[in-house]
C-alpha positions in Angstrom: 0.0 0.0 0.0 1.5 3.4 -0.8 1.2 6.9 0.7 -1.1 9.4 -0.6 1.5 12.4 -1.6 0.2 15.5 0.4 -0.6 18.3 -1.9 2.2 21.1 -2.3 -0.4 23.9 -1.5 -1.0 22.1 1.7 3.0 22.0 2.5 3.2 25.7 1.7 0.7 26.6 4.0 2.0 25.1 6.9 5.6 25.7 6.5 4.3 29.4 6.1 2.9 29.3 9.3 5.7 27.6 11.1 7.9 30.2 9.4 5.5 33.0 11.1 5.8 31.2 14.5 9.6 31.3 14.4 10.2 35.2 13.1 7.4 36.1 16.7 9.7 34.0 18.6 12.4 35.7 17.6 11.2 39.4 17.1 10.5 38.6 20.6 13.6 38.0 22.0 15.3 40.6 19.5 13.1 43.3 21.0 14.4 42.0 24.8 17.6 42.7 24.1 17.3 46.3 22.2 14.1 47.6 24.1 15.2 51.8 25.6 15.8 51.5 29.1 16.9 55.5 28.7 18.8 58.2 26.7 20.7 61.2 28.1 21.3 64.1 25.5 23.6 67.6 26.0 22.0 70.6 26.4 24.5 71.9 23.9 24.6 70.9 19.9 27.4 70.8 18.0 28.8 74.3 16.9 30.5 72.6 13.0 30.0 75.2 10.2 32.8 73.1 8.3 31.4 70.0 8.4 33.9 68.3 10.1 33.0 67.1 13.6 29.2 65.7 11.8 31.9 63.5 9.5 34.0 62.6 12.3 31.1 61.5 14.4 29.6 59.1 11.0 33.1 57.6 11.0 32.8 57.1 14.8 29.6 55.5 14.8 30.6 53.3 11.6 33.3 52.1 13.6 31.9 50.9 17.0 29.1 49.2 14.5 31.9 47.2 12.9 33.7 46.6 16.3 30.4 45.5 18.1 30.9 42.1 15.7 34.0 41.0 17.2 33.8 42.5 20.9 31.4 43.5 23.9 33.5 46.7 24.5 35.2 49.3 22.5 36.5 52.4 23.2 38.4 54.7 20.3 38.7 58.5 19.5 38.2 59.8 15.8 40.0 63.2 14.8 42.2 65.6 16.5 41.9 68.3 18.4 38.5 70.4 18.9 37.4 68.5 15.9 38.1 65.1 18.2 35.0 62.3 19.3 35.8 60.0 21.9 32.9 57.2 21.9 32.4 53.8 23.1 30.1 50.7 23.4 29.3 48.6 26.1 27.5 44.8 25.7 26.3 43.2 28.4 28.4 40.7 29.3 27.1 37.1 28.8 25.9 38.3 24.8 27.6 36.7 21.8 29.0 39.1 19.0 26.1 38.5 16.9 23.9 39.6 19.4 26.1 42.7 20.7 26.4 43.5 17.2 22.5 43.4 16.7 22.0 45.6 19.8 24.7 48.2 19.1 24.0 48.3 15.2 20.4 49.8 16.5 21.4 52.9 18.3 23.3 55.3 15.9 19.8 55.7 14.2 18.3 55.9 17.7 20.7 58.4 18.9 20.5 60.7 15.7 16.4 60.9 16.4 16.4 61.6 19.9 19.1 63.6 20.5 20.4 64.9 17.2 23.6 67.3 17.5 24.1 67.0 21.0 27.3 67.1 21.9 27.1 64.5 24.2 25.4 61.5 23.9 24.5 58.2 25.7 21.6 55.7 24.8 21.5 52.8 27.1 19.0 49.4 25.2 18.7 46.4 27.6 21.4 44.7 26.1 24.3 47.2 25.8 25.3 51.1 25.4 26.6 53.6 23.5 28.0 57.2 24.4 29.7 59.5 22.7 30.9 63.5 22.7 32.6 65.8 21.9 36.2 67.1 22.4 36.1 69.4 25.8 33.3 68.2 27.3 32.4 67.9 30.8 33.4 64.8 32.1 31.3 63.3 35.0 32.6 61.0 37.7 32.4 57.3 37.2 30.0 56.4 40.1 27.4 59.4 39.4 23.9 58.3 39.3 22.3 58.6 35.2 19.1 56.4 35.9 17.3 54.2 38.3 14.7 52.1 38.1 12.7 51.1 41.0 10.6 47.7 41.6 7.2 48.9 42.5 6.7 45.7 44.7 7.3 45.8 48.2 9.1 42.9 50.1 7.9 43.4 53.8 9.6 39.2 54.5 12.0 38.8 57.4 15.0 38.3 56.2 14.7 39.6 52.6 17.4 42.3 53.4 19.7 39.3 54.3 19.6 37.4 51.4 19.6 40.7 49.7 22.8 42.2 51.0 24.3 38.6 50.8 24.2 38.4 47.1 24.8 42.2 46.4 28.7 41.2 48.3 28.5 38.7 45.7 28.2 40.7 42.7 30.9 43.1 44.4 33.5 40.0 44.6 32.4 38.6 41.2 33.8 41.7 39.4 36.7 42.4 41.6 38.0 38.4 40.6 36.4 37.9 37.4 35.9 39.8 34.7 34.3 42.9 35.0 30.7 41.1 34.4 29.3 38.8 36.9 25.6 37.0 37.7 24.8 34.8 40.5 22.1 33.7 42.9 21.6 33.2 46.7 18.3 32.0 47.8 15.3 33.5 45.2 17.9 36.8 44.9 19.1 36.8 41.0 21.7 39.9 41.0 23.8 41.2 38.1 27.3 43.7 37.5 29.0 44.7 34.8 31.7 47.6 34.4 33.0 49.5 31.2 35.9 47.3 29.9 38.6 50.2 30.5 37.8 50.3 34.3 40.7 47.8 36.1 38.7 45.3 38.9 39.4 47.1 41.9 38.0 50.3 41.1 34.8 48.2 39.4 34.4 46.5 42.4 33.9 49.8 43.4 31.7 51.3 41.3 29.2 48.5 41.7 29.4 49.0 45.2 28.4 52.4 44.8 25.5 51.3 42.5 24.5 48.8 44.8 24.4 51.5 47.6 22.0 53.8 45.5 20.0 50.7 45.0 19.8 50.4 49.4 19.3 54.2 49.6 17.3 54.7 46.1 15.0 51.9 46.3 14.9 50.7 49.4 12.9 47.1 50.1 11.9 47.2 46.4 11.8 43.3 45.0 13.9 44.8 41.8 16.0 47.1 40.8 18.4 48.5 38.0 20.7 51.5 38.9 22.9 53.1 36.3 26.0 54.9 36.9 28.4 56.2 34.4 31.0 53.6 34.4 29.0 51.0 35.8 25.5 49.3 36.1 23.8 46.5 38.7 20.4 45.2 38.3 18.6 42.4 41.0 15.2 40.9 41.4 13.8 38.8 43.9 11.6 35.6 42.9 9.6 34.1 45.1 9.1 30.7 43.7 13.0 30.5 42.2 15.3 32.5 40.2 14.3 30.9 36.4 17.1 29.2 34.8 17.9 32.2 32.7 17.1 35.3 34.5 19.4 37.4 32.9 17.2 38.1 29.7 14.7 39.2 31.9 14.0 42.9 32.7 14.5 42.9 36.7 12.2 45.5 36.8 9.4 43.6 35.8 10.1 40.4 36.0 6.8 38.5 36.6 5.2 40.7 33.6 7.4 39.2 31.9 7.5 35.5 32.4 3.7 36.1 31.8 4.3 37.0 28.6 7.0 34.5 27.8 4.3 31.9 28.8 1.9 34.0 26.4 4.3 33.8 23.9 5.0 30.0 24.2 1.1 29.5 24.1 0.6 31.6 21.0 3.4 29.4 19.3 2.0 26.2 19.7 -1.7 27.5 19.2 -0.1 28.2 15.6 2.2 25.3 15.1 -1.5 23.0 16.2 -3.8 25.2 13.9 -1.5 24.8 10.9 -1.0 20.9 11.7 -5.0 20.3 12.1 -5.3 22.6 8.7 -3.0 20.1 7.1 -4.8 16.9 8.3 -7.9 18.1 7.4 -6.9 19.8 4.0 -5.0 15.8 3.8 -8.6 13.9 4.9 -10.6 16.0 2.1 -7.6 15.2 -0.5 -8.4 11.2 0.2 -12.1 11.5 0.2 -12.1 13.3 -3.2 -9.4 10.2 -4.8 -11.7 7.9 -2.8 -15.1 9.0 -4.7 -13.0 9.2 -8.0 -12.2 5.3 -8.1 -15.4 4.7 -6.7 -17.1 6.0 -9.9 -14.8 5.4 -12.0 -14.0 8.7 -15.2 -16.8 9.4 -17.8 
């Protein structure tokens, strides 16, 4: 007995909806990893009647692009003088090239629509940084505060400072040992450091202690947090039933609106994968039936 071939059309269909179910999953994940956490722009624009700091800063921005495919950090300087850019990138640490690459690629265009000329510029996406600016510029120090983001969730549990402050020393020996990026977990606390790649471990160890302080004095008992200073960043969340096994693509902030819509996202998935496989079995059933009546009555 042989098989009944299954219609092209009908393989078509499906593989286009398969096809569909993979680009959400991965638009999702994409969009994880370059969502705006925040931007910081100069007051002051660029003062360039010949032309040259605008071509100096395209060059720049070309060339952190092409770095971002090879490293998470680079730092260079392009021109001399008051015509001079320094800028530099920043992945988070546990990304691959492809996906730092993917992240950085995104925020020249980002940059140039939010801030245009500024003089100074810093875009931070969830999955890496750039800054840039000027020659002469106002430099800030490397533990000043730039953002913060608070948990709006409460932890009121004995103990929670504890377990807190026990992985926040964590995070704070990570970097000072490791290299300069470091995640880890002690009981339902999922913490996270990372440092610019030109800062030497001591004084990162530092800086994330001073982010970690601001997160204390900032946030308080908040479940989650993510505190941003200029040479460094920390994030930590809380989870009551168990850090998931990869926390680290998940927005500390709001983390349980987010495994609620991974879940949705799994769920929407298969709902397509199972509609296009009961399309094809029934699209398959029809196909017999008509081949069925055909032999049955034979041609005219």
């Amino acid at each position: 007995m042989g098989f009944h071939k299954i219609p092209f059309s009908v393989l078509y269909l499906y593989s286009i909806l398969l096809t569909q179910a993979g680009l959400f999953v991965f638009s999702a994940s994409a969009a994880d990893l370059t969502s705006l956490v925040y931007k910081g722009c100069a007051n002051q624009n660029f003062q360039d009647p010949s032309g040259v700091l605008s071509q100096n800063l395209k060059t720049l921005l070309s060339t952190l692009v092409q770095q971002s495919a090879q490293k998470n950090f680079y730092s260079t300087t392009i021109g001399d003088g008051q015509n001079a850019i320094l800028g530099l990138y920043q992945c988070r640490g546990d990304l691959s090239t492809i996906q730092c690459y993917n992240c950085v690629s995104r925020i020249p265009d980002m940059a140039n629509k939010l801030c245009g000329k500024a003089m100074a510029v810093r875009v931070q996406l969830t999955g890496c940084y750039l800054r840039y600016e000027a020659s002469g510029f106002k430099q800030v120090p490397e533990t000043e505060l730039l953002f913060k983001i608070c948990g709006s969730t409460r932890m009121s549990e004995a103990g929670f400072e504890e377990r807190r402050d026990t992985a926040f020393d964590m995070v704070v020996n990570g970097v000072k040992n490791g290299s300069l990026f470091y995640t880890g977990t002690y009981e339902s606390v999922y913490v996270l450091g990372q440092c610019d790649g030109d800062l030497s471990n001591g004084d990162c160890g530092d800086c994330v202690k001073s982010a970690l302080d601001d997160a204390k004095s900032q946030c308080g008992n908040s479940i989650s947090a993510q505190i941003y200073l200029h040479k460094c960043y920390i994030s930590y969340s809380y989870y009551p039933n168990g850090v998931p096994n990869t926390p680290s693509e998940t927005d500390v902030g709001t983390n349980q609106q987010q495994q609620h819509t991974q879940r949705t996202v799994a769920i929407a998935v298969g709902g397509v994968a199972a509609f296009g496989f009961a399309i094809v079995c029934l699209m398959f059933l029809r196909s017999m039936l008509k081949k069925k009546r055909s032999s049955k009555h034979g041609d005219y």
